[in-house]
N, C-alpha and C positions, 0 to 999 in steps of 0.2 A: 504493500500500500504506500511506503513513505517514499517507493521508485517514481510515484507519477504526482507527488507533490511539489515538485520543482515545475513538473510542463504543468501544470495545474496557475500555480501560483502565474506564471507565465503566458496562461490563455486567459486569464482574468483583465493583465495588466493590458494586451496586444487588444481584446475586445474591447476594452474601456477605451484605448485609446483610440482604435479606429473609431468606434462611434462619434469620437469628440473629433477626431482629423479626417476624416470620408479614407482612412489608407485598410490596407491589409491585417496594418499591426505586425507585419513583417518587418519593420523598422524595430519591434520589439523582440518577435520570435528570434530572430537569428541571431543577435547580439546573446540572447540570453540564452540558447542552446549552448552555446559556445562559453560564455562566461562562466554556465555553473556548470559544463565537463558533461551534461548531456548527448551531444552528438560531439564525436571524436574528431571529425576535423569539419573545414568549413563546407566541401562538399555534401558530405552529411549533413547539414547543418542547412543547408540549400532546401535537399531534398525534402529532407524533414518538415519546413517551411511552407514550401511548395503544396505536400501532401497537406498541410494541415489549415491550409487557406480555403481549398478546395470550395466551391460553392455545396451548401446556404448557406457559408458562414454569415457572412456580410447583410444577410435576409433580415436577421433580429434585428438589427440597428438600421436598416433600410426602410422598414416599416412605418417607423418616426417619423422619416424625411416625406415618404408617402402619402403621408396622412395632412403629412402640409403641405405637398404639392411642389416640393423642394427635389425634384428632379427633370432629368430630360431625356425621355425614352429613348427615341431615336439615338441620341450622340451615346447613351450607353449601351447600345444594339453595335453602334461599329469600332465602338473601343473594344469590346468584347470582343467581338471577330478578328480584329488585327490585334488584339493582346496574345490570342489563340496561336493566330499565326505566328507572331514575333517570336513567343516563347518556345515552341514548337522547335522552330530552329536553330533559333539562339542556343538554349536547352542544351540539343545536341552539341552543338558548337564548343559549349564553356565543358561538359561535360568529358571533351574527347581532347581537347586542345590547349585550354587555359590551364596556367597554374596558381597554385592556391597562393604563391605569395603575388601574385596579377590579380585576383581576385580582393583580395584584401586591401589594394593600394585602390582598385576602382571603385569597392565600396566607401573607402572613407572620403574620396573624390567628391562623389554623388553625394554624403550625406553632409559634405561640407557646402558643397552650391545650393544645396535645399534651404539648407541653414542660414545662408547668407541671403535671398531671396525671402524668405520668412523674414530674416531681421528688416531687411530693408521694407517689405510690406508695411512692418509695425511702426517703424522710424517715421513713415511717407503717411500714414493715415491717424 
């Protein structure tokens, strides 16, 4: 039981926070696979992610948005098909070809221009 306390503690944090940021909560899952020694290297750690996003997650917290009318069918109809696609072959790509320390420098890449985007949003309004 106290094996699945950790992804436990970790699906609570990654839902909470998608709800409040519209994301995956993959921004959560995969830091924290990794930081508390749950999945052994980052590939793992991908996968594991991957699988655990999986649709409905996103459904419960979707519902909210729903009900207020806070979405847009259509543009989430073709993000969906080319996320599909993208991932699809990207997927393959990072799976057969990348290495985990290429991996590691593009994530914190990405989660530094997010960052910096966020700030400036909040700086500007």
């Amino acid at each position: 039981m106290f094996k699945y306390l950790i992804p436990s503690i970790i699906g609570v944090c990654a839902g909470s926070l998608g709800a409040v940021t519209g994301t995956s909560g993959s921004s959560v899952i995969l830091p924290g696979l990794l930081i508390s020694g749950v999945a052994s290297d980052y590939k793992t750690a991908v996968g594991t992610t991957l699988l655990s996003i999986l649709p409905p997650v996103s459904l419960a917290s979707f519902y909210s948005y729903w009900k207020a009318g806070k979405y847009q069918f259509n543009t989430a109809i073709f993000i969906s098909l080319f996320y599909v696609l993208a991932s699809f072959f990207v997927g393959m790509w990072v799976v057969k070809k990348a290495s985990e320390k290429s991996l590691y420098l593009f994530s914190f890449c990405y989660s530094l221009l997010l960052g910096f985007y966020f700030l400036y949003k909040y700086l500007n309004e």
